[in-house]
C-alpha positions in Angstrom: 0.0 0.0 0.0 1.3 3.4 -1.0 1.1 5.6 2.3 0.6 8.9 1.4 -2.3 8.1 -1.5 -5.0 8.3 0.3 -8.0 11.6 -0.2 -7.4 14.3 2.4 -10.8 15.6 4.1 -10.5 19.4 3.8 -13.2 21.7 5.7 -12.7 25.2 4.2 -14.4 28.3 5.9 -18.4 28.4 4.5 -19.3 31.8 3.8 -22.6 31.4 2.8 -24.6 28.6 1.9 -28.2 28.1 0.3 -30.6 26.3 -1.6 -31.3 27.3 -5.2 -33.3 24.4 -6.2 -36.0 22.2 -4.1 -35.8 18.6 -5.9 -38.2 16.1 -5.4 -35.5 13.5 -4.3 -32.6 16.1 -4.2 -31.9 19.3 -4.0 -29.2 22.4 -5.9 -27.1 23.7 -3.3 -24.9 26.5 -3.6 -21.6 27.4 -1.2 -19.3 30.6 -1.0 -16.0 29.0 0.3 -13.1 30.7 1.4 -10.5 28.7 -0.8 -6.5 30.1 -0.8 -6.1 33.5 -1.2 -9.8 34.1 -2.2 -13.6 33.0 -2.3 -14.9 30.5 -4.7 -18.7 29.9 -5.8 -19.4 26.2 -6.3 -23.2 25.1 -7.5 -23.9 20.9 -6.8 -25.9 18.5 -6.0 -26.9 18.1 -2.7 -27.2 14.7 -2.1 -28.4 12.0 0.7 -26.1 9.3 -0.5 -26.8 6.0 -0.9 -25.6 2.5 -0.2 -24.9 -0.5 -2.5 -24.8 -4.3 -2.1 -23.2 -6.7 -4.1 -23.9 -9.8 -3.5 -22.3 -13.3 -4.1 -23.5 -16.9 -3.7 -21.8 -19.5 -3.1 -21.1 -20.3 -6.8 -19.5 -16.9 -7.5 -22.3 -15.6 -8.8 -23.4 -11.6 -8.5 -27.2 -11.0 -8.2 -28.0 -8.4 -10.9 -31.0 -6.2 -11.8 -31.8 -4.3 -15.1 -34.2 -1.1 -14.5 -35.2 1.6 -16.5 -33.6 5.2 -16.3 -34.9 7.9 -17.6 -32.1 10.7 -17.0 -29.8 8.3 -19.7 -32.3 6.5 -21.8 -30.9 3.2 -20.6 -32.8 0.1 -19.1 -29.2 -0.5 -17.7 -27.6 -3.4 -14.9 -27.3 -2.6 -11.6 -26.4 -3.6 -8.1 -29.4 -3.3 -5.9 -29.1 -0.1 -3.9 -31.2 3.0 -3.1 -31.0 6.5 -1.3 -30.2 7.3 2.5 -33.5 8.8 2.7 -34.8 7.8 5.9 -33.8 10.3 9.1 -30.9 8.4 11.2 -31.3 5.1 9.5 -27.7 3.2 9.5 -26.3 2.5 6.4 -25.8 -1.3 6.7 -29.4 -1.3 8.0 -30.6 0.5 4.9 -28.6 -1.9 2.7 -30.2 -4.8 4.4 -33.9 -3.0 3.5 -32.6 -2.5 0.2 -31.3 -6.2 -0.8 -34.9 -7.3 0.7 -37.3 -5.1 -1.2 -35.3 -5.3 -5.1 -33.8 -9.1 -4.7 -35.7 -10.9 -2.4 -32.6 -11.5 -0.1 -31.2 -11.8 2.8 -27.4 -12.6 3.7 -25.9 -13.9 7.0 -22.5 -11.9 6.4 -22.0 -8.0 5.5 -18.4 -7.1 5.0 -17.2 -3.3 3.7 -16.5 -3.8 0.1 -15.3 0.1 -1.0 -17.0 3.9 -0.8 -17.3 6.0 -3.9 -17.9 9.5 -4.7 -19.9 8.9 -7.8 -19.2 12.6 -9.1 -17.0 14.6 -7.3 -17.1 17.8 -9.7 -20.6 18.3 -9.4 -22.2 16.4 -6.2 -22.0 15.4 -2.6 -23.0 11.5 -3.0 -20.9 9.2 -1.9 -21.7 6.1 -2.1 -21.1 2.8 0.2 -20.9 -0.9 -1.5 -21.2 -3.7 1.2 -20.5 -7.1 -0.1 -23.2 -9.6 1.0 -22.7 -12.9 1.5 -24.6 -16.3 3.1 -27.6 -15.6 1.1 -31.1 -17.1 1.4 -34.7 -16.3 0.3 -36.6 -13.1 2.4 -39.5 -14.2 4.5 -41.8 -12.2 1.9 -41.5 -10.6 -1.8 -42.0 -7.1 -1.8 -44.1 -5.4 -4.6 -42.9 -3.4 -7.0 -43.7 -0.2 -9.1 -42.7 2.4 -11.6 -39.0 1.6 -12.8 -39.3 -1.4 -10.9 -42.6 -3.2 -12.4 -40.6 -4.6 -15.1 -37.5 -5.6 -13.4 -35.5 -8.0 -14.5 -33.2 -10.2 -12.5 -30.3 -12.4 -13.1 -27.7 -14.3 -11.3 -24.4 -13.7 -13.4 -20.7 -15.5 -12.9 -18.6 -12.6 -11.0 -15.5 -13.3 -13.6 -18.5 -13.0 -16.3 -19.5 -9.4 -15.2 -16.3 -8.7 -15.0 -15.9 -9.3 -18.4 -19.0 -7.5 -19.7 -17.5 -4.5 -17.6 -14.2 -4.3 -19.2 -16.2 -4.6 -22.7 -17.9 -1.8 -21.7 -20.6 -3.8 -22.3 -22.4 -2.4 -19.0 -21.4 1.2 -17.7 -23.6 1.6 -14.5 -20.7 3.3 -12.1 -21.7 1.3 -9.1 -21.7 -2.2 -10.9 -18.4 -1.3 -12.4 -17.1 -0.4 -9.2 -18.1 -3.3 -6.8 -17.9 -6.5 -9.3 -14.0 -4.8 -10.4 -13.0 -5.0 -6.2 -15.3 -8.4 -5.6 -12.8 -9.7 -8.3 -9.2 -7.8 -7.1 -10.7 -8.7 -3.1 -11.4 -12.2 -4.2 -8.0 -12.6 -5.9 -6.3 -11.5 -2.6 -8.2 -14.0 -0.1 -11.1 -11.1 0.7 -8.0 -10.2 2.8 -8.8 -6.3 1.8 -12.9 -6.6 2.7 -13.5 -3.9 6.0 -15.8 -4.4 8.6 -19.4 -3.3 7.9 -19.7 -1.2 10.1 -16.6 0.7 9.8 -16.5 4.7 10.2 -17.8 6.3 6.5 -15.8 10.2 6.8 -16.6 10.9 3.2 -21.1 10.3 4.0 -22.5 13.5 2.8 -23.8 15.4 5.7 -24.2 18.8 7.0 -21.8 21.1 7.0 -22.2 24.5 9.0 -25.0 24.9 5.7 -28.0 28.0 5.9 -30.8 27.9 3.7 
């Protein structure tokens, strides 16, 4: 492991912070920052964040969903996850709700697969993968609406979606993510998997905001 690559948290002095734009699901936010010698205005995407969950049976095989997208056109593959949109609910416990309600699932053991800022340019979501393993059936099927009516599901071979990733094949950034480290973890005895319930410093979250 190289030492000193690792991302810095960085708190510069808010000047002023407000909302621009009231989202459904998200809103605009925009900061003044003091930043070096001056002040910088910076316009994003105020997010919850959200949590992922690959998960693997015991034949190697990732549990996959296609769903429609309407911001890219796509009916693309996915990893189940969803928002952190419910007031002090704990991210493993939210990716627990959301492997029940899209796949049906359960798993006996939750290990820390990797966090991502999805788009660090233009949005505070970060986004935590767990890897979920020891997988049975949920006591009940949960039913499902809008993008989800139609969903289809499928048990793929990790080194297979591996392969569909680096054919660019498949280009969701949260699949890409968690089946590339399932297969690098995988390769290095799961040696590099962290605890689930190990501290997340990059979770988006309030910071000294107005407005």
């Amino acid at each position: 492991m190289i030492a000193d690559l690792v991302d810095e948290p960085f708190e510069p002095r808010i000047v002023s912070s407000e909302r621009v734009f009231e989202g459904r699901v998200w809103d605009i936010r925009r900061d003044v920052v003091e930043y070096g010698e001056g002040r910088i205005t910076r316009d994003y995407v105020d997010h919850s964040g959200a949590v992922g969950v690959l998960a693997l049976d015991a034949d190697d095989r990732v549990f996959l969903i296609r769903q429609y997208r309407h911001p890219i056109g796509f009916r693309d593959w996915e990893i189940p996850a969803g928002l952190l949109d419910v007031e002090g609910e704990d991210p493993l416990d939210a990716a627990k709700r959301e492997l029940a309600e899209e796949a049906d699932l359960v798993a006996d053991e939750w290990a820390l697969l990797t966090d991502v800022f999805t788009s660090p340019g233009g949005s505070d979501e970060s986004i935590r993968i767990y890897l979920a393993r020891g997988l049975r059936a949920a006591p009940e099927a949960f039913a499902r609406e809008d993008e989800e009516a139609d969903m289809l599901m499928r048990w793929v071979p990790l080194d297979e979606a591996v392969d569909a990733v680096l054919a660019r094949q498949v280009a969701n950034a949260p699949l890409q993510v968690a089946v590339l480290a399932a297969h690098a973890a995988r390769a290095r005895g799961w040696a590099t998997l962290g605890p689930a319930d190990a501290p997340w410093p990059g979770r988006p979250r309030v910071r000294g905001r107005v407005g």
